[in-house]
C-alpha positions in Angstrom: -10.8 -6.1 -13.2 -11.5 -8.9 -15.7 -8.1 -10.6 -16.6 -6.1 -9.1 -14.1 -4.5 -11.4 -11.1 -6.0 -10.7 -7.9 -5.1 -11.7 -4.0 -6.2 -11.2 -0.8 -3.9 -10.2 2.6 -4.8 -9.8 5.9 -3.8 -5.8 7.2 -1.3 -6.5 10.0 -1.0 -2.8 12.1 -3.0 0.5 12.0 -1.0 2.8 9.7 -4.3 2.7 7.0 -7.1 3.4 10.1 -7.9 6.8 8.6 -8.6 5.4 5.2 -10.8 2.9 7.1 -8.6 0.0 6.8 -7.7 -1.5 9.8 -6.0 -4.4 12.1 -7.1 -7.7 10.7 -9.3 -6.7 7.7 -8.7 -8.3 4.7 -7.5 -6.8 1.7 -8.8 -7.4 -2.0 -5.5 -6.2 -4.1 -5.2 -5.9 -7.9 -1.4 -7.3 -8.9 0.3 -3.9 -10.9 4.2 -3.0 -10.8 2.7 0.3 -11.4 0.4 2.7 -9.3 -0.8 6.4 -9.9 -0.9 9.1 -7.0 -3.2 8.5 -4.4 -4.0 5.0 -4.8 -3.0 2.5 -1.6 -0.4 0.1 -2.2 1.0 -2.9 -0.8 4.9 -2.5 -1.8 8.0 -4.2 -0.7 10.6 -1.8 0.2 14.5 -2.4 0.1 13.4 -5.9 -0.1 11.9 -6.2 3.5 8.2 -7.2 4.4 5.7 -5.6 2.8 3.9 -2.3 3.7 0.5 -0.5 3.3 0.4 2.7 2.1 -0.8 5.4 0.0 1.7 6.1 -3.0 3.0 9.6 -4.3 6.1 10.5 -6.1 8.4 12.8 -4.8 11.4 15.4 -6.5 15.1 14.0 -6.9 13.2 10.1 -7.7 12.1 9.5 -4.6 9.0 7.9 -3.6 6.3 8.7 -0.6 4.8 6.2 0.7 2.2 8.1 2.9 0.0 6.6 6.3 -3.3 7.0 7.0 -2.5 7.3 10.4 -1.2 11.0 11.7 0.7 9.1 14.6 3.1 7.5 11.8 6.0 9.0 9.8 5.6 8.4 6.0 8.7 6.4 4.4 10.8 8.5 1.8 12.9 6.1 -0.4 14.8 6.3 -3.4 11.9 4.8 -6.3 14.5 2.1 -7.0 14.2 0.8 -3.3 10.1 0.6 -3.6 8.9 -2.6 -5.4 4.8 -2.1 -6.1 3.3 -5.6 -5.8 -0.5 -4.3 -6.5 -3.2 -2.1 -5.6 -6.2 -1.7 -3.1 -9.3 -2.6 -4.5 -11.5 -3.8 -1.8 -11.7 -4.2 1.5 -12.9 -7.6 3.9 -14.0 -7.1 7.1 -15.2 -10.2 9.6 -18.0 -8.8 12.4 
């Protein structure tokens, strides 16, 4: 993405392993305040660490942020409380 800011964090916990992202890897993450449905996000929410997840909007303003990882609970906020910090476009992986 040619003019866009881009950085790279390392995935701390397995709530992405079914999208193939897992413990350790490094993500390659596009800086955007703003994400469609679908796409995986890193986002701060209520101002505490930040999260990996897959981003949907839900009725009465409230945003999904959904696991790849049927063992985990997907967090419902208020859209207000979710702060989008970029989106997934690569993944790094050390063998």
């Amino acid at each position: 993405a040619r003019g866009s800011n881009v950085f790279v964090l390392q995935v701390n916990g397995n709530s992405m392993v079914e999208d193939h992202i897992l413990d350790g890897d490094f993500i390659v993450v596009e800086q955007t305040q703003v994400a469609n449905p679908g796409e995986i996000v890193v986002a701060l929410v209520g101002g505490e660490e930040a999260t990996l997840k897959r981003f949907y909007r839900e009725s009465g303003g409230r945003v999904r942020l959904q696991p790849a990882n049927t063992q985990m609970q997907p967090i419902i906020v208020p859209a207000a409380d979710v702060k989008i910090q970029g989106r997934v476009i690569g993944v790094l992986r050390k063998y």
